[in-house]
C-alpha positions in Angstrom: 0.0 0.0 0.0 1.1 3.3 -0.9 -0.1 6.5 0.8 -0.1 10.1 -1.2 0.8 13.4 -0.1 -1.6 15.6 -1.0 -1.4 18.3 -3.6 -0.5 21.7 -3.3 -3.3 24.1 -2.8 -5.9 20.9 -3.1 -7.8 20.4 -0.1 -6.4 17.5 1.8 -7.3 13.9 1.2 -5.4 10.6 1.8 -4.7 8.5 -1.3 -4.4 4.6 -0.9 -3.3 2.4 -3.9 -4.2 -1.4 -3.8 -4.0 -4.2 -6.0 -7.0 -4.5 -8.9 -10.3 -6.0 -7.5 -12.7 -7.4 -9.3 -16.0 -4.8 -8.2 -13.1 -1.8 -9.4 -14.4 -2.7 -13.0 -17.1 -0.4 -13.3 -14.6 2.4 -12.2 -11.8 1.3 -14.0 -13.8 1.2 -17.3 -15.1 4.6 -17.0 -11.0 5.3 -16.5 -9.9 3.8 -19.4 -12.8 5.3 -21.6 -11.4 9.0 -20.3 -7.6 8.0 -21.1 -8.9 7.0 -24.5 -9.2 3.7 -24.5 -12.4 2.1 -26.7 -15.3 2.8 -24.7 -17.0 -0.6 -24.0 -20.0 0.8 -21.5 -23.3 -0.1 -22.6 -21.7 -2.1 -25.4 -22.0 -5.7 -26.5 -17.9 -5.9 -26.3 -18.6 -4.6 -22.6 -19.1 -8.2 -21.2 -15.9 -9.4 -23.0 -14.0 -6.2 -21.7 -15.0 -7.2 -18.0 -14.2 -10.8 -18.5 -10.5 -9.4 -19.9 -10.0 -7.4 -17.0 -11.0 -10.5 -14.4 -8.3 -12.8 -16.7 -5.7 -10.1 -16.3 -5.9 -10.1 -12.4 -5.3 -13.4 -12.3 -1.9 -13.2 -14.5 1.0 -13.8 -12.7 3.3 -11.2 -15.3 0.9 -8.3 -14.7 -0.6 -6.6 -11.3 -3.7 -3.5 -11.8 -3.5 -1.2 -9.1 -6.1 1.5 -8.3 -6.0 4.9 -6.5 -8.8 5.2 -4.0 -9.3 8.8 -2.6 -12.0 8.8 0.6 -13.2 5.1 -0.5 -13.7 5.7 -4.6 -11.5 4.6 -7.5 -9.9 8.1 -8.6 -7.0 6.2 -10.6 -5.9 3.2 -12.3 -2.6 2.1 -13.3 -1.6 -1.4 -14.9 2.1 -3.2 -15.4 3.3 -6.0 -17.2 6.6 -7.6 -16.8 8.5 -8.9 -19.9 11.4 -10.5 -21.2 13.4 -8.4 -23.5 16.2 -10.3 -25.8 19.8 -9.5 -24.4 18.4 -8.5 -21.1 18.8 -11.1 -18.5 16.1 -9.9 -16.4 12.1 -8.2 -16.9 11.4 -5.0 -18.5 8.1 -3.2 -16.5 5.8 -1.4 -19.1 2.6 0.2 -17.9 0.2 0.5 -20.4 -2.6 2.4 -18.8 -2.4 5.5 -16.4 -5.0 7.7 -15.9 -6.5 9.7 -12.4 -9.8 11.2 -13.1 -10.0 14.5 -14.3 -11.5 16.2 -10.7 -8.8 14.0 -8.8 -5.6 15.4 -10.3 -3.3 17.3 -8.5 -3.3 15.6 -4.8 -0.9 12.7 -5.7 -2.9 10.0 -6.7 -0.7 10.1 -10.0 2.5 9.5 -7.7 1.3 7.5 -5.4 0.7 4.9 -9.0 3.8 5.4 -10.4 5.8 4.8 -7.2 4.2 1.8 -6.0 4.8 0.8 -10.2 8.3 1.3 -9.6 8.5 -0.4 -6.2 6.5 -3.8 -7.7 9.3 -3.6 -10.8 12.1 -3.3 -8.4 10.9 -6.2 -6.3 11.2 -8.2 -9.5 14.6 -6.9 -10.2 13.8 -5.4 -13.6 16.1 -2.8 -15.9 13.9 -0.4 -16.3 10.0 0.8 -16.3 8.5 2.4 -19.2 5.7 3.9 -20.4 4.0 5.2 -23.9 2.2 8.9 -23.6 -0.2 10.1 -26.6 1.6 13.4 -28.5 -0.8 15.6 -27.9 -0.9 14.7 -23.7 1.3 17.7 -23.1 0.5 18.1 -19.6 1.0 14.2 -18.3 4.6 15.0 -19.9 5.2 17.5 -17.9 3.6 15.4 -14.8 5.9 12.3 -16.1 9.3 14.7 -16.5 8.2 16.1 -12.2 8.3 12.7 -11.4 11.8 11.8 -12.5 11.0 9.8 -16.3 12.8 10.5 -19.4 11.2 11.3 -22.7 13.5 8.4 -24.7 11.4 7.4 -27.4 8.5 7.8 -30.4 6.0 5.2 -30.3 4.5 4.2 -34.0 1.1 2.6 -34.7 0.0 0.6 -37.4 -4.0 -0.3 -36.8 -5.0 -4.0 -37.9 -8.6 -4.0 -36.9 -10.5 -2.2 -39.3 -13.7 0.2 -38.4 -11.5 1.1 -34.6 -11.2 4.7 -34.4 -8.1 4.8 -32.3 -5.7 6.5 -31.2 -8.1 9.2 -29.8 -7.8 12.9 -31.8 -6.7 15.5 -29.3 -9.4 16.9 -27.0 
């Protein structure tokens, strides 16, 4: 468990992160719709999308963690662990971050990424990484506070015809 500090200027509230659970779903489908992510509520791909996120709880190369601020979900953060060739030991990669909008600001954004890099570190990995969308200038500037390097591009090449992804800027 990892506690937050609070923000500055933000009224003061204790952030907890905890492992995934699976009653976090509805609240960490809504996150994943506001980071971007196809947006599976109310959908037939929505029972699917559940049953994906019980499966990856139970993997043993992957942990979800969740923010909780005064008993809700405010944030969600997943990692997987993988091999790399000519590495003798686990890359981390998170692919999802996200804190809801009215959340940002007291830590809970922190809180995820340190408790990230404290579950990679247990299991001796190289490094933790981390894609950001271009146009998500203001996470950059949250990722850079927190100590990460801006090392790479990321390219996309969509398979799955009809998916409107990556997101345009809002």
């Amino acid at each position: 468990m990892i506690v937050a500090r609070p923000g500055k200027g933000k009224l003061a509230a204790m952030v907890e992160v905890r492992e995934a659970r699976a009653e976090d779903w509805p609240a960490v489908e809504s996150l994943l719709a506001d980071l971007g992510r196809p947006d599976v509520r109310g959908t037939p791909e929505e029972e699917r999308a559940r049953d994906l996120f019980l499966g990856y709880l139970e993997r043993t190369d992957t942990i979800a963690l969740v923010a909780e601020d005064e008993g809700g979900v405010i944030g969600f953060c997943d990692v997987e662990f993988r091999p790399r060739l000519n590495f003798t030991t686990q890359q981390a990669w998170i692919p999802d971050l996200i804190v809801a909008e009215d959340a940002r600001g007291r830590g809970a954004g922190a809180a995820l990424l340190q408790r990230a890099e404290q579950l990679a570190r247990e299991r001796d990995c190289w490094s933790i990484t981390l894609e950001s969308a271009n146009w998500r200038t203001r996470a950059h500037a949250f990722y850079e506070r927190e100590g990460w390097l801006d090392s790479a591009h990321a390219f996309v090449k969509l398979l799955a015809e009809g998916l409107d992804w990556p997101p345009s800027p809002r």
